[in-house]
N, C-alpha and C positions, 0 to 999 in steps of 0.2 A: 823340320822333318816334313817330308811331301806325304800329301795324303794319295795311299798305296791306289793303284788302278787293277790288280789284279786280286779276283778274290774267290776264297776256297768256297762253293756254295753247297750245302746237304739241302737237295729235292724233297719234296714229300714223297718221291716213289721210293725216297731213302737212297738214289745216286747221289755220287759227290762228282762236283766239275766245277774248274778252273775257268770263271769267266773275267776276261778283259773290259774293263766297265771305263777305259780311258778316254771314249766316245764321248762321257757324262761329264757336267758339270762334278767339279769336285764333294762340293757339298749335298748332290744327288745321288751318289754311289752307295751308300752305305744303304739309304732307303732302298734304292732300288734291287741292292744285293737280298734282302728281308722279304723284298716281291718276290722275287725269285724262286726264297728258299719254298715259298709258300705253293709255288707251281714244279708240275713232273718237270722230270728233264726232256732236252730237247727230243733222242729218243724216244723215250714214253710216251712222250705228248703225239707224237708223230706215229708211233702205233696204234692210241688209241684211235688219233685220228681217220686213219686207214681202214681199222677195224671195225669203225662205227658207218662206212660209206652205205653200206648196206641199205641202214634204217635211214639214214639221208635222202637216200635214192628211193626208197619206201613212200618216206613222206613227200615228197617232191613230184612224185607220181600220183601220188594221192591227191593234192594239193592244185596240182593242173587236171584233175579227173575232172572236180569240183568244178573249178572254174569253166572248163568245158561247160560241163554240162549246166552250168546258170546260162553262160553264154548264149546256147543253143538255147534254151526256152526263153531267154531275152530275145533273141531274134526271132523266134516264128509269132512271143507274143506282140510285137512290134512289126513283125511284116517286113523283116529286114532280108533282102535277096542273100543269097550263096556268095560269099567271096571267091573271085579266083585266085588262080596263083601257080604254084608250085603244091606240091601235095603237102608236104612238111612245116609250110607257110601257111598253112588256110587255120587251123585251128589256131595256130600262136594271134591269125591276123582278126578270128574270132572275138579272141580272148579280149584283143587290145582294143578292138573296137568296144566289143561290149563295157571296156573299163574307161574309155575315155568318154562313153558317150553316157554313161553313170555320173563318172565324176562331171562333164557340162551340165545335165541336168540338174545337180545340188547346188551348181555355181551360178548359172543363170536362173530356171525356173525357183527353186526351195531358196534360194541367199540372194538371188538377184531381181526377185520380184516379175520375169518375164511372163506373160499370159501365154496361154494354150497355145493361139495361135501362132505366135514365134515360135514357137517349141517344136508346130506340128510341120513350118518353111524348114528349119531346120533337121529334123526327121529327112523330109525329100529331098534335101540336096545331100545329107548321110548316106543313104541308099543308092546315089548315083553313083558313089565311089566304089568300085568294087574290085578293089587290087588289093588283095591281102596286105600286097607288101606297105601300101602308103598309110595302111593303119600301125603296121608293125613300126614302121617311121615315126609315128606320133605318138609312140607309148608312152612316152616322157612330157608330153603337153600337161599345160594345165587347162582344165575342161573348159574355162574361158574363153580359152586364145581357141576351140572349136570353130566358130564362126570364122574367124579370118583365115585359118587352116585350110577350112571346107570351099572358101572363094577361092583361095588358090590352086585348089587341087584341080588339076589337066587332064584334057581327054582323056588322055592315057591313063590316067590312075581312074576312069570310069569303068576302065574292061571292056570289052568286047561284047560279051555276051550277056548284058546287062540291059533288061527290060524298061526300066525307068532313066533310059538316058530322054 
């Protein structure tokens, strides 16, 4: 006898549904029918989901408020110029600056032993870049690879209107 692939599942919202589990390894079905029953149905899950965007959008909002606002008192205590950009780009390019240039300082100076004064070459050639966008570019860096980052970045990602070229 084959081991069945469809199977009758009771949700905890208490619906019943007919899932086809013949995707699975045979011997995984059964477990995974027992996951199942333990979660809503696709339904439910799916209006909770929608239901809850609200307080997502809430916190999310909340959450880049924050990080704004560190960002900003990270740059004026640092002396960091205004990014340009697009309007919609400047605080996102804030944001990542101020995160990536966090995360280089724990990686180089705090874990990497670097003195002040590297810290402070690296500082002024930070401040030369002032394209929102090429920070938004590097939001994914690890703080390390800053230096090499910072040599590569091009006229162009200094901005125009940028005092410290």
């Amino acid at each position: 006898m084959a081991i069945r692939t469809q199977w009758n599942v009771e949700h905890a919202c208490s619906h019943h549904a007919v899932h086809n589990l013949s995707g699975r390894p045979a011997d995984q079905r059964a477990g995974f029918a027992r996951w199942l029953a333990a979660k809503d149905c696709t339904d439910c899950w799916k209006a909770a989901r929608d239901a809850d965007t609200g307080s997502k959008d809430a916190w999310l909002a909340a959450k880049r408020a924050s990080e704004q606002q560190e960002a900003a008192a990270w740059a004026e205590q640092f002396d960091m110029p205004p990014l340009e950009g697009p309007e919609k780009a400047l605080g996102w390019g804030e944001r990542s600056r101020h995160q990536l240039m966090t995360s280089a300082h724990k990686a180089l100076v705090i874990e990497g032993g670097w003195g002040e004064a590297g810290w402070a070459e690296l500082e002024e050639k930070a401040r030369k870049v002032g394209r929102a966008g090429w920070w938004i570019d590097q939001r994914d860096a690890e703080g390390a690879d800053l230096v090499e980052l910072l040599d590569s970045a091009t006229e162009q990602d200094q901005g125009t209107e940028n005092p410290f070229r």
